[in-house]
C-alpha positions in Angstrom: -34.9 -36.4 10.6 -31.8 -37.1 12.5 -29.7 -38.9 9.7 -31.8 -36.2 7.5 -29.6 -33.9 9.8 -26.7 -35.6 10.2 -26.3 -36.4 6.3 -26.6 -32.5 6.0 -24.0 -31.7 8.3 -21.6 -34.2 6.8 -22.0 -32.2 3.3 -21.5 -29.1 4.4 -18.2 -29.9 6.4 -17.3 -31.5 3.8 -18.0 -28.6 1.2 -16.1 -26.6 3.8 -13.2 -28.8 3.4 -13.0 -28.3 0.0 -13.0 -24.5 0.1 -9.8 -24.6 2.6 -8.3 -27.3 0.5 -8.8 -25.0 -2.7 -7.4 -22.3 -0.5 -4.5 -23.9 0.5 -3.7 -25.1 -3.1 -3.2 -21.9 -4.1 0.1 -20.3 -4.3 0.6 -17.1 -2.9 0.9 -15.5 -6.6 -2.5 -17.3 -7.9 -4.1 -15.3 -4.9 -1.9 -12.3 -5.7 -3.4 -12.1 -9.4 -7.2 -13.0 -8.2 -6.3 -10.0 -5.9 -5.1 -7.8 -9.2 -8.1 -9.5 -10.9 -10.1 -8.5 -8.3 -9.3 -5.0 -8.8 -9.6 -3.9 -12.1 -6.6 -5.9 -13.6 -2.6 -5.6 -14.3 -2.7 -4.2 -17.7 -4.6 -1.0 -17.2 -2.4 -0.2 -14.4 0.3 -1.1 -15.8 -0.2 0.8 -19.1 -0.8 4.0 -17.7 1.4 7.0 -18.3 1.2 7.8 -14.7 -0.4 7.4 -11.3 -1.4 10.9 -9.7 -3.8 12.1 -6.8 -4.2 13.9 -3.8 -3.0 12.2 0.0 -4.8 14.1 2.6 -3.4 12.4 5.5 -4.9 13.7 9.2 -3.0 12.7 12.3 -4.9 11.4 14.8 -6.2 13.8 17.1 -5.9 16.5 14.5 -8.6 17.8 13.1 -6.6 19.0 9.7 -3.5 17.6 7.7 -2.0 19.1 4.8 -2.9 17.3 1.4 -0.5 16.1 -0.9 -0.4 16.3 -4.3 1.0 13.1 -5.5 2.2 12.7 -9.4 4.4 9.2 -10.5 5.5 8.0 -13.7 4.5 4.4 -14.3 7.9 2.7 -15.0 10.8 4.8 -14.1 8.6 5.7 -10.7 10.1 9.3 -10.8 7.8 11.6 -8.7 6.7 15.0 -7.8 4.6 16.5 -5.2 3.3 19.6 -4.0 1.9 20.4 -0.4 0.2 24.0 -1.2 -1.3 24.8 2.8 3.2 24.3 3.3 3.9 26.1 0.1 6.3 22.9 0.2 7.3 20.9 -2.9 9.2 18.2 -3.8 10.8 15.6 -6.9 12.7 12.6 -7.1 14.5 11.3 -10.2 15.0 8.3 -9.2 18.4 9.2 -7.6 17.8 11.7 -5.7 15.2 14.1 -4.1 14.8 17.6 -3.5 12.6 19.7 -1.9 11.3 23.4 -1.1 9.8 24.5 2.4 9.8 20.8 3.6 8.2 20.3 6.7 6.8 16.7 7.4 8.1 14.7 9.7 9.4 12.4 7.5 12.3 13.4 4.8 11.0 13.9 0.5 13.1 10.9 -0.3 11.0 8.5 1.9 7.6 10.3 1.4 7.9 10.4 -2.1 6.6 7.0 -3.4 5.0 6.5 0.4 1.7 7.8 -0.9 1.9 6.2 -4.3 3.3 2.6 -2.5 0.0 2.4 0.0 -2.5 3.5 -2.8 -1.4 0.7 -5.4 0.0 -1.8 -3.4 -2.4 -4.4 -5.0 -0.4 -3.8 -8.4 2.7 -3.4 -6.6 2.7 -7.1 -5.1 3.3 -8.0 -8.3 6.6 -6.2 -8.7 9.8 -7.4 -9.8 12.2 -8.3 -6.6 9.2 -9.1 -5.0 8.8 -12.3 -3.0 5.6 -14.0 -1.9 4.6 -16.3 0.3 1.3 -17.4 1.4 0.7 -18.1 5.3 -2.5 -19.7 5.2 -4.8 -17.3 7.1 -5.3 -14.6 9.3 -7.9 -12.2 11.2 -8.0 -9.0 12.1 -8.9 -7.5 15.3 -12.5 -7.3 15.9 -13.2 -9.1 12.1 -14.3 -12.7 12.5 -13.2 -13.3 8.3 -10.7 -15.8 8.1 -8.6 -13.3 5.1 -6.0 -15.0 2.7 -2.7 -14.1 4.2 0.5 -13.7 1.7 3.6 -11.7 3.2 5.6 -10.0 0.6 9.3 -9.1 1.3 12.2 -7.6 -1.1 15.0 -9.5 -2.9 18.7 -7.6 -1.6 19.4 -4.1 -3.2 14.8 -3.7 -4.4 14.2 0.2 -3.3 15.6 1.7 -0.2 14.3 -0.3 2.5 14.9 -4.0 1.3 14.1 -5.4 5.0 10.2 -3.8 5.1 7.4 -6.6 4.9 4.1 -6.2 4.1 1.4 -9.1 5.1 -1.5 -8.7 2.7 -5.1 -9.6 4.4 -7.0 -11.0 1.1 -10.9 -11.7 0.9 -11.5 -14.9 0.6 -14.8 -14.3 -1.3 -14.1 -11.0 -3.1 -10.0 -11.3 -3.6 -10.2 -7.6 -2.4 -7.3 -6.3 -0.3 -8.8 -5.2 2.9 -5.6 -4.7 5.1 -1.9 -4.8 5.2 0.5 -5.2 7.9 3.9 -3.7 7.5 6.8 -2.2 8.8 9.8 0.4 8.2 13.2 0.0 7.9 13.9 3.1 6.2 16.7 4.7 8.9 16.1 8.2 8.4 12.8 7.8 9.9 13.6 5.7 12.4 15.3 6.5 15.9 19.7 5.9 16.5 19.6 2.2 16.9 16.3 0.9 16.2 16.5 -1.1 12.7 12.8 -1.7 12.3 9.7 0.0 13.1 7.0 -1.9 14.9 4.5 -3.5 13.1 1.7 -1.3 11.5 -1.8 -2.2 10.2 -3.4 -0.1 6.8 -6.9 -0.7 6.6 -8.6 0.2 3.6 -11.8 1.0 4.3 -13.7 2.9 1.1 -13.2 2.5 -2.4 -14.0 4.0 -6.2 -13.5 2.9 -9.5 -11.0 4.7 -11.9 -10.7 3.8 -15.8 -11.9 0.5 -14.5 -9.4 -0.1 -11.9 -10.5 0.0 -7.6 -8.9 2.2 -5.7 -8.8 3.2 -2.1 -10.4 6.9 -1.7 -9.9 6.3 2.4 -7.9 4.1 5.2 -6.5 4.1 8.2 -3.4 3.0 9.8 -3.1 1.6 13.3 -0.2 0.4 15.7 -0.7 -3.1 16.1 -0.1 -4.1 19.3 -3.0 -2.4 20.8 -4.9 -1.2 17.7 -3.9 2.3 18.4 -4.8 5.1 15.7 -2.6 6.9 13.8 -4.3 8.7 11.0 -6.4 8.6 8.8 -5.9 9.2 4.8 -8.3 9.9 2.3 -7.3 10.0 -1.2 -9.8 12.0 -4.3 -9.1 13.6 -7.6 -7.2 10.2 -9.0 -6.1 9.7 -12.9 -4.5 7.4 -14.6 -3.7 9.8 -17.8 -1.9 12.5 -17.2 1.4 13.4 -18.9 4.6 13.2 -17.0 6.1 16.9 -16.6 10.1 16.3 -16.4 10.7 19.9 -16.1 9.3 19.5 -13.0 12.1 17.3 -11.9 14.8 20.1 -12.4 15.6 21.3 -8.9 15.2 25.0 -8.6 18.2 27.3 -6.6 17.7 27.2 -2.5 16.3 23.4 -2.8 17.7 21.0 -0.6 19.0 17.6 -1.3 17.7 15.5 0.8 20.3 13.2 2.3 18.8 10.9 4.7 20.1 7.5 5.5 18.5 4.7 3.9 
């Protein structure tokens, strides 16, 4: 019974040792595309006209936030919004950004693929001027899963904030993203002098399924150092098909420009 025992052991350390080896074989874009795979595939995505919700993001400690209604055009990634409880709106044409009544704490420019970014990121690891790199693994606090750990960062002169990271926490099993450590480098939501925000952790914690393609409907986003909330977002009323409205890029008289710093 012993060797009986011992033999046992010996296979499954050794089956063990295959699964990190396979693992570890992996380049960070194989696990990237078993991640796409994993959630729904690149060409439905890819194909739609456009990527539209609603963001209701709810500080913490608040019992309310103010929902977002959150329309992008797959390609160009022009966007507009509307926040009706702020009778606030806003567009970007992919040069510039107005808005109406704008009242977040952050300015239209920044929020107006911020949404859109956290929702698809799955997809959007796979975008051009993005560079991957796996890192082996990594856990999350209070999560005893050893996840697939790739860190994405920006070639020189991709979006405005070229210095942001995300670290994508993969499941080994299921390829599904779970969580995603970032930061901000965007200045006009930063303070004078700080070039980065500290690191941040999404966690995306319920899903649905779209025209075939899984999608968060609700995470949450946490300081690292500490774990400390900082809101929560769920996200509803999703589409993949509805027509792009231009006209709805035209800025209106009394809109402002926004003209934050990148």
């Amino acid at each position: 019974m012993r060797c009986r025992a011992r033999t046992s052991l010996a296979v499954f350390i050794g089956l063990a040792g295959l699964v990190g080896i396979a693992h570890a074989a992996e380049t960070a874009q194989q696990i990237v595309d078993s991640m796409i795979a994993a959630h729904g595939g690149m060409k439905t995505w890819a194909l739609a006209p456009t990527v539209s919700f609603e963001a209701d993001m709810v500080p913490a400690g608040q019992i309310q936030g103010a929902p977002a209604r959150v329309t992008v055009e797959q390609g160009r990634r022009r966007a507009y919004q509307e926040i009706p409880a702020l009778s606030a709106r806003m567009a970007w044409d992919g040069e510039k950004a107005w808005s109406e009544n704008w009242k977040l704490p952050f300015p239209p420019r920044f929020a107006a693929l911020l949404h859109y970014y956290f929702a698809n990121l799955p997809w959007l690891a796979r975008d051009p001027g993005v560079r991957l790199a796996s890192e082996s693994t990594a856990k999350l606090p209070g999560d005893a899963t050893q996840y697939l750990a790739v860190r994405m960062t920006f070639e020189e002169g991709i979006g405005d904030s070229p210095r942001d990271y995300y670290l994508l926490f993969i499941h080994p099993q299921t390829r599904r993203l779970r969580a995603a450590e970032y930061i901000s480098t965007y200045a006009g939501v930063l303070p004078p002098g700080v070039k980065a925000s500290p690191p941040n952790v999404l966690l995306y914690e319920e899903h649905a399924t779209v025209n075939g393609l899984l999608v968060p409907t609700r995470y949450e986003f946490f300081v690292k150092e500490g774990h400390k909330p900082m809101a929560t977002v769920k996200v509803r009323e999703w589409s993949f098909s509805k027509t792009f409205d231009a006209s709805r890029l035209t800025m209106p008289p009394g809109a402002v420009v926004d003209t934050s710093k990148k």
